[in-house]
C-alpha positions in Angstrom: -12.6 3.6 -2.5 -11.2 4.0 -5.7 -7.8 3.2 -4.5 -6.3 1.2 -1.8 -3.1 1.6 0.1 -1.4 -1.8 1.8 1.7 -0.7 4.0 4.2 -3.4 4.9 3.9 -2.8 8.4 -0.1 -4.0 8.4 -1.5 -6.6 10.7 -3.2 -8.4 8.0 -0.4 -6.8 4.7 -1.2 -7.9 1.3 2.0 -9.1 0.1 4.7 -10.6 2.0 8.6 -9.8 0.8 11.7 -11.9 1.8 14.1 -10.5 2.6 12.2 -8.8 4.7 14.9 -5.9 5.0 13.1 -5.2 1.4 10.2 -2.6 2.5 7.3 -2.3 -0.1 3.9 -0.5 -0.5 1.1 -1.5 -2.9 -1.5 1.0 -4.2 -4.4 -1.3 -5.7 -7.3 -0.3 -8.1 -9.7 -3.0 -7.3 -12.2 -2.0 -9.7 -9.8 -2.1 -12.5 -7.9 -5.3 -10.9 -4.6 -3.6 -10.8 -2.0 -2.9 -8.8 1.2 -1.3 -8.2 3.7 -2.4 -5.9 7.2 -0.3 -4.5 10.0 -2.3 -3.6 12.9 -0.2 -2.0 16.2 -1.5 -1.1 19.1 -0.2 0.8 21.3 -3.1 -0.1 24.8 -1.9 -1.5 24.7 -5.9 -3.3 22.1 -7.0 -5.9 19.0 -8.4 -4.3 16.3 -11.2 -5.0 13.0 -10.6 -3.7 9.9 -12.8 -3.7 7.0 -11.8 -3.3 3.7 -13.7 -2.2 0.3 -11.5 -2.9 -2.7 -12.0 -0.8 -5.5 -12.1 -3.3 -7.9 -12.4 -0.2 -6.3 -8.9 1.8 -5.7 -7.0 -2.1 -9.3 -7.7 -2.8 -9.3 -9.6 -6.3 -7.2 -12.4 -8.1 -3.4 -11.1 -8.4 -1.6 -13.5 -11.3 -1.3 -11.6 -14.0 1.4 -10.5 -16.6 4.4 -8.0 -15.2 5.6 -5.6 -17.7 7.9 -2.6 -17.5 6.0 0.5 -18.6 9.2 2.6 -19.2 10.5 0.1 -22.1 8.0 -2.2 -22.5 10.0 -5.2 -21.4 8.0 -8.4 -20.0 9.4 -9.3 -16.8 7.2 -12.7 -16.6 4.1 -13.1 -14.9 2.5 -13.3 -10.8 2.1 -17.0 -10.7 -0.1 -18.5 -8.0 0.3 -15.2 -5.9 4.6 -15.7 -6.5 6.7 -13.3 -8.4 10.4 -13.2 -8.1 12.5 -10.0 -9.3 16.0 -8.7 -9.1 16.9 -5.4 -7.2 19.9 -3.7 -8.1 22.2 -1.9 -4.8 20.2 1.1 -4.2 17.6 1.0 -7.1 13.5 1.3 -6.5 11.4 -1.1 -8.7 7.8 -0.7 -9.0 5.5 -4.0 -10.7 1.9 -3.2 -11.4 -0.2 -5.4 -12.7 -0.5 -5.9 -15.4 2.4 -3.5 -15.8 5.9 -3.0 -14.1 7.2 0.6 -13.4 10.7 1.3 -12.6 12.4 4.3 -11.3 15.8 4.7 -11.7 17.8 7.3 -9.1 20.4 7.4 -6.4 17.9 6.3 -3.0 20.1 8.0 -0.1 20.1 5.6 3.0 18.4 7.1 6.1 21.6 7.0 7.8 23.1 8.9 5.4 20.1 11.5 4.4 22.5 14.0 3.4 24.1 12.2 0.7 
């Protein structure tokens, strides 16, 4: 396929996330060796997440600059499958190699959908 979805609930999940109260999704374009990964957080406190991509599960090598495509801004690089970024309380961040998309936006909690 074109494109490949890796859901942090999967037996065998492409990237591993600590804290692991930090969900994520990747959506990979193994022919073009990219992918994009969604972090969400709930936290009402800034958050650091690692992350540790599984080259073997994603399907091709993952290190690779991180850039943020709405300024431009290089957030530093996937290093030997590591990459460590800061979440802001309620904010969703988005890197793709070799790009870095964030999306600003109030995330409503599930407990509190109606917000």
């Amino acid at each position: 396929p074109a494109t490949t979805v890796h859901n942090y609930w999967a037996d065998s999940p492409a990237l591993r996330v600590q804290p692991d109260r930090v969900k994520w999704l990747v959506v990979a374009k193994p022919a073009e060796r990219t992918y994009c990964v969604i972090l969400a957080s709930y936290a009402t406190e800034p958050v650091r997440v690692d992350l540790a991509v599984a080259p073997a599960i994603l399907g091709f090598p993952a290190d690779g600059p991180v850039q943020d495509v709405l300024t431009g801004q290089n957030l530093g690089a996937v290093e030997n499958n590591r990459f460590t970024i800061d979440l802001l309380d309620r904010q969703v961040r988005s890197p793709r190699r070799p790009q870095k998309v964030r999306m600003r936006g109030h995330v409503p909690h599930p407990d509190n959908a109606a917000e």
